[in-house]
N, C-alpha and C positions, 0 to 999 in steps of 0.2 A: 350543787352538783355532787353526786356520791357515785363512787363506784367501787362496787365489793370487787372481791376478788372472784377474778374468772371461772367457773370448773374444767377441769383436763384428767388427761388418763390418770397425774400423779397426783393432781391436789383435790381430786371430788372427796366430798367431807366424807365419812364413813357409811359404809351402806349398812341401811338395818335388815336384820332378818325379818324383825316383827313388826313392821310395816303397820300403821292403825288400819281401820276400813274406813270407806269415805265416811260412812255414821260415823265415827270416832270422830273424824275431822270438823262436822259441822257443828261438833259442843266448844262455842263459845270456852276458851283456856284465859288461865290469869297467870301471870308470872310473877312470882314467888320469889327471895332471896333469901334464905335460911341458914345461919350462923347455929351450928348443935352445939355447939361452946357456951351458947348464952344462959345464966341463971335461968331466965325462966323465958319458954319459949312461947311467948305469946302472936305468933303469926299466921293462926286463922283469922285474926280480927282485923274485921273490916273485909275479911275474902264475901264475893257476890254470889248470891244462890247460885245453884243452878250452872257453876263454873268447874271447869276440869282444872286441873294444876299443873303447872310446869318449874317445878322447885329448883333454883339449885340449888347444892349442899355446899358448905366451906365449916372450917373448923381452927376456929382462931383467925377467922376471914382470908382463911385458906381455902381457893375453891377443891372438893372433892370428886363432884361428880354432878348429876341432874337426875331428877324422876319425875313420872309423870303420875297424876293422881287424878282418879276418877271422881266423881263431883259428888259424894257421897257424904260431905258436913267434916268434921274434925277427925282427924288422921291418930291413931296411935302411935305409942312408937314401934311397935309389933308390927303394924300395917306398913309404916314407914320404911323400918328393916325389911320387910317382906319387897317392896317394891325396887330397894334399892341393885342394881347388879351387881356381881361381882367384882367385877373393878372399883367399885365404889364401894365397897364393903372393906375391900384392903386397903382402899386408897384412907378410908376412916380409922383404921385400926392403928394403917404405921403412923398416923398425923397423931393419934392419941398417946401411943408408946412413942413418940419420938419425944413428947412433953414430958410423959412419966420417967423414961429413962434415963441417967446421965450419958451426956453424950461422952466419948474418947478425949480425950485428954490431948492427944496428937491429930486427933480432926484438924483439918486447917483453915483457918477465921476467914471466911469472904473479904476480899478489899474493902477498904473502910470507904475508898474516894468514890464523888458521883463524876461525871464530865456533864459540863454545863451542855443545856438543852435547848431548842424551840421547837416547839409545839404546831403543826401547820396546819388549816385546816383551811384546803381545798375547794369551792364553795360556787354555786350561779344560780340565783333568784329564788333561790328557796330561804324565807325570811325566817318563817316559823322551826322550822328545821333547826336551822343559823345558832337563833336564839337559845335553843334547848340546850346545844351542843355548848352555845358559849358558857353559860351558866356552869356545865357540870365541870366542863376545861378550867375555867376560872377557879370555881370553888376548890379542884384537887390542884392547882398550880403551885408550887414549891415557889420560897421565894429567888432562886437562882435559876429561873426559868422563862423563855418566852410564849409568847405566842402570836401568830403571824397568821392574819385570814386572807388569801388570796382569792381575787375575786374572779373568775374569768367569764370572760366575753361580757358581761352582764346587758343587758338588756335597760336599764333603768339605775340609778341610782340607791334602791333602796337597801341593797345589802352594806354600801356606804354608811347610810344612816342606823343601821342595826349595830353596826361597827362600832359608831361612835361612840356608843354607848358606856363600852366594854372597853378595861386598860390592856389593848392588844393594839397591834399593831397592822396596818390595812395595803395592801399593795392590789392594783387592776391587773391581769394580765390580759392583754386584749385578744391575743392568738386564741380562738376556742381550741379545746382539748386538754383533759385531767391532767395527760405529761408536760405542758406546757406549763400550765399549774404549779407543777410539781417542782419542776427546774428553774421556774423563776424562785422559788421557796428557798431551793438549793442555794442559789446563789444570792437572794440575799442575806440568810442568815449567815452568822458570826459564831456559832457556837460548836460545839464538836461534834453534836448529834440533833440529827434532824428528826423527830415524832411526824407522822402521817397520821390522822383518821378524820373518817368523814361529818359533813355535815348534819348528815343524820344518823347520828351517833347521842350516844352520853356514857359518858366516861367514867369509871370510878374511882372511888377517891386516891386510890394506890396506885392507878393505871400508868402513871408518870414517871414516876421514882423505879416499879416494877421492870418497865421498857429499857432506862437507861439502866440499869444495872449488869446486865451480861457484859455491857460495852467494857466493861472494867478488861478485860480478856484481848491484848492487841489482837489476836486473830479472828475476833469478830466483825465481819462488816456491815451484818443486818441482827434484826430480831420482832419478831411479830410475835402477838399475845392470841387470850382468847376474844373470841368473838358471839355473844351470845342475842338471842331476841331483847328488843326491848318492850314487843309487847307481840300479844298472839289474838290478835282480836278477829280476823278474819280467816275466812274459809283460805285464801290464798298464802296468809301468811303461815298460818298452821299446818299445810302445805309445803310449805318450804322448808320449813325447818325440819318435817316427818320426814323429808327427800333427804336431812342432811345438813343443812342450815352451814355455817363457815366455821363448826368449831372443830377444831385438833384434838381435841381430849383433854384429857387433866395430868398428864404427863408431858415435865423437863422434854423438849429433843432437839437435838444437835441434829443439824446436817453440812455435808462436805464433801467435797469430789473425793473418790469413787464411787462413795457406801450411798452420796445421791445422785445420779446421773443431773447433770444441769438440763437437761429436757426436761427432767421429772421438777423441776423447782418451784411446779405452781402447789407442790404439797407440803410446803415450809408453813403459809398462813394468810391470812387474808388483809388486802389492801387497806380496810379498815380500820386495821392497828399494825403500824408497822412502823420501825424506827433503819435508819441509814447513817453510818458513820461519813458526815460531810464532805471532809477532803475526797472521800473515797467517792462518792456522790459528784462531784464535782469535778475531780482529773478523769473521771472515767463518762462521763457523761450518761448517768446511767437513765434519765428520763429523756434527753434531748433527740426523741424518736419520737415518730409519730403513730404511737400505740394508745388505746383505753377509750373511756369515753370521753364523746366528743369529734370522733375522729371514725370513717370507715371501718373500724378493724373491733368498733366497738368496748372493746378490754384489754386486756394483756400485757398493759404498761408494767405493771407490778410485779409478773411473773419474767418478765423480762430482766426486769433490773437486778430480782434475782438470781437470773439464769448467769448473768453479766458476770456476779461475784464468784459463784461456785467453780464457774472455768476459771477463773483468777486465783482459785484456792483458796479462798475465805469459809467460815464458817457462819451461818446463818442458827441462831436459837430460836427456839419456839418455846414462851414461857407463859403456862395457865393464870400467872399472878395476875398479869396483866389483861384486866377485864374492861371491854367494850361492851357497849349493848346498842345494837344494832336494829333501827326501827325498819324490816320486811317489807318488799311491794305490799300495797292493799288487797290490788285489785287482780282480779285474774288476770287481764287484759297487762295490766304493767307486770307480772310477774310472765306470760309467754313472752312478753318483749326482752325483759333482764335472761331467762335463759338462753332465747334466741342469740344475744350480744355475749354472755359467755362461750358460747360455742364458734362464731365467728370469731371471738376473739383468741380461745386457744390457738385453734389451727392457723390464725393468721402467725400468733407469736411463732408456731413449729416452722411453718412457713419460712419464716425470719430467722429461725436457726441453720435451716438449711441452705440458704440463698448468702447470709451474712458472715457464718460460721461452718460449712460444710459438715454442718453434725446428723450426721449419717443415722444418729439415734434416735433421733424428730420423726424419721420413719414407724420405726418401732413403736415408738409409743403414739403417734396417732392412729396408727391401726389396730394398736391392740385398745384404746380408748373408743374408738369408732363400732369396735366389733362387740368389744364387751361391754357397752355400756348402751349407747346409741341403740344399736339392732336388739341387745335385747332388751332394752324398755318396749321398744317396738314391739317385741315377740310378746310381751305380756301386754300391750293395751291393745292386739288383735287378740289375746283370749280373753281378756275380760278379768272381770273376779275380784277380792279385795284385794288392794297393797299394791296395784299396778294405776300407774300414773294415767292420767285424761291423756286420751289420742294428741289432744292440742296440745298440752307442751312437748310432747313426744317429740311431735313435728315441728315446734319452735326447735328445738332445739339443733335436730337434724337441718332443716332449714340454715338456722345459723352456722354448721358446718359447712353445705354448699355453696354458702357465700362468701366464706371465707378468702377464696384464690381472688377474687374479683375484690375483695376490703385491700388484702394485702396488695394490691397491684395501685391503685385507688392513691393507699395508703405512700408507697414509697415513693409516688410522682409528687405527689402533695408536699412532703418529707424534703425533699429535694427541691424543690419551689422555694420553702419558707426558709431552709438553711440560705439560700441564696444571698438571701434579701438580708436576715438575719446582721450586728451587724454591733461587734465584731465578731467574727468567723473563731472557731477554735480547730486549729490545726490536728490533725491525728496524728497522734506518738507511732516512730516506728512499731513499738511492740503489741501495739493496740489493735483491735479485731475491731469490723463493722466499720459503717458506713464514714466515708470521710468528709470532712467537715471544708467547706470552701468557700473563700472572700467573695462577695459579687464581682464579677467583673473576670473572675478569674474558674472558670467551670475546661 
């Protein structure tokens, strides 16, 4: 079971200006990892006629940037440079002077120390998927590190047996739903930082090390990386990723109450790589809601939990080092359905701001999300033309807005059921916002 992270007015990935046309879309793309550091850059070989490219760049297996190459045989580096934008032009220039120059003398040295880890990954009947993920998790695992596959709801045994395979460690969580997942993870691990990313994922080989390192900083509570395709083989996935795909960019960024509004917090990064300092995880009960998949309200577990931290005053990192690659709906059909469930899932989390937290801001940014985004994808797939989205996800998506009031309603009966039963109960601290936690027996 995967779930990216939702889109909302603060976290929709970047919008492009230059948008491909659907012909652009239907050439078959190959994805590309491209290190400009290396002696000799032998990475047309093996590329497939007939394929368009989707490069990224790193430098010293620093990611820089991405471009996209027309399927035209072997690339210069004139051609190369030519496609690359300007953000990526600087982002190469200072990665290259930062090597040739001496750095200051009074710079001051990053923590040396890591805090020990586990690695969670979140998971329900998807074997093949499982497997990829465990492989690459495995292979980048540091040895002071765990890893913890939670299985929910499962349907059959066989993610059990995928499991066994692998020196990770296997817990059921029977409750369907991601948060559920999530908060068993929490509370069984032992270590000081809890890793998030999904089953259908693969990870690279720094992705680990990358994640836990901000943590070094007491006033970090979270940190999410990038998130990139792990492959562009379909008209749908190639699609997604032109709409915006979950990446942040290639630039460090800090967020923290004021300079982020916690409403805006679905624009920190995406659920599929994201790390939580545990205590913090745990006294705050930051998934024990019934948000994301699995669950009526579809998403918004992740945006939630870091909505939780920023009103608390925490700082949340966003840091490019740390790279997922993230395998895309295929199908048309599963990608209306995945934007329909991001959009009920926003508005459910706003929803949740408003009703749990009286944040009077959830207004503001859903209307301004609903009006500039929503209505006008809408205003471009009634004209037509290239770079404007098929009528159908249009209306997935809107869709999954007007469903939102009825997920969230849905949701917080349901929410209120399971804590009941739940057992032992976790009381709420005076100083604690949202929903209160009660023994059965005692409502």
């Amino acid at each position: 079971m995967t779930q990216a992270p939702h889109r909302g007015p603060e976290n929709h990935p970047r919008r492009r200006q230059d948008r491909r046309s659907h012909r652009d879309l239907a050439v078959p793309t190959e994805v590309v990892d491209l290190d400009l550091s290396a002696d000799r850059l032998s990475w047309t070989r093996g590329l497939r006629p007939g394929h368009s490219l989707f490069v990224l760049l790193r430098w010293r297996r620093t990611p820089i940037g991405t471009v996209r190459l027309p399927p035209s045989g072997p690339v210069s580096p004139s051609e190369l440079w030519s496609a690359m934008s300007r953000g990526t032009r600087r982002r190469l220039v200072e990665a290259v002077l930062d090597e040739i120059l001496p750095r200051s003398l009074d710079q001051p040295r990053p923590p040396s120390g890591r805090p020990s880890c586990t690695v969670a990954i979140c998971t329900r009947d998807r074997a093949d998927d499982l497997r990829r993920c465990l492989d690459s998790v495995c292979a980048a695992r540091p040895a002071d590190s765990e890893v913890l596959v939670v299985d929910n709801a499962p349907s059959d045994d066989t993610t059990a047996r995928v499991v066994a395979g692998y020196p990770v460690s296997y817990l059921c969580e029977p409750q369907p739903g991601l948060n559920w997942a999530r908060a068993r993870a929490i509370r069984h691990a032992k270590t000081e930082v809890v890793l998030f990313t999904d089953d259908d994922v693969v990870v690279d080989p720094g992705w680990i090390d990358a994640m836990r390192a901000p943590f070094s900083d007491a006033q970090v509570g979270a940190v999410t990386g990038l998130a990139l395709p792990l492959e562009l083989e379909t008209e749908a996935q190639r699609m997604f990723e032109d709409y915006g795909g979950f990446s942040r960019g290639f630039r460090r960024l800090e967020f923290a109450a004021p300079e982020t509004p916690p409403a805006a917090s679905g624009r920190v990064g995406a659920g599929a790589s994201m790390a939580f300092r545990r205590s913090l995880a745990e006294e705050l009960g930051l998934f024990e809601v019934e948000l994301d998949c699995g669950t009526a309200t579809r998403s918004g577990g992740d945006t939630y939990a870091f909505y939780r931290l920023l009103r608390r005053g925490l700082r949340i990192v966003y840091t490019p080092d740390a790279i997922v690659w993230h395998r895309h709906r295929r199908e048309m059909k599963q990608l209306r359905s995945a934007l329909g469930g991001y959009s009920t899932g926003v508005y459910a989390f706003l929803l949740r701001c408003l009703q749990d937290h009286r944040d009077l801001s959830a207004l503001d940014v859903g209307w301004r999300w609903f009006y500039g985004h929503h209505l006008a994808h809408l205003w471009r797939a009634l004209r037509g033309g290239d770079g404007a989205l098929p009528m159908s996800l249009v209306l997935a998506e809107i869709g999954g807005c007007l469903a939102a009031p009825y997920a969230h309603v849905v949701s917080r009966r349901r929410e209120r059921s399971i804590r009941h039963r739940r057992q032992p109960a976790r009381p709420r601290r005076p100083d604690e916002e949202g929903p209160e936690w009660r023994e059965e027996g005692n409502a």
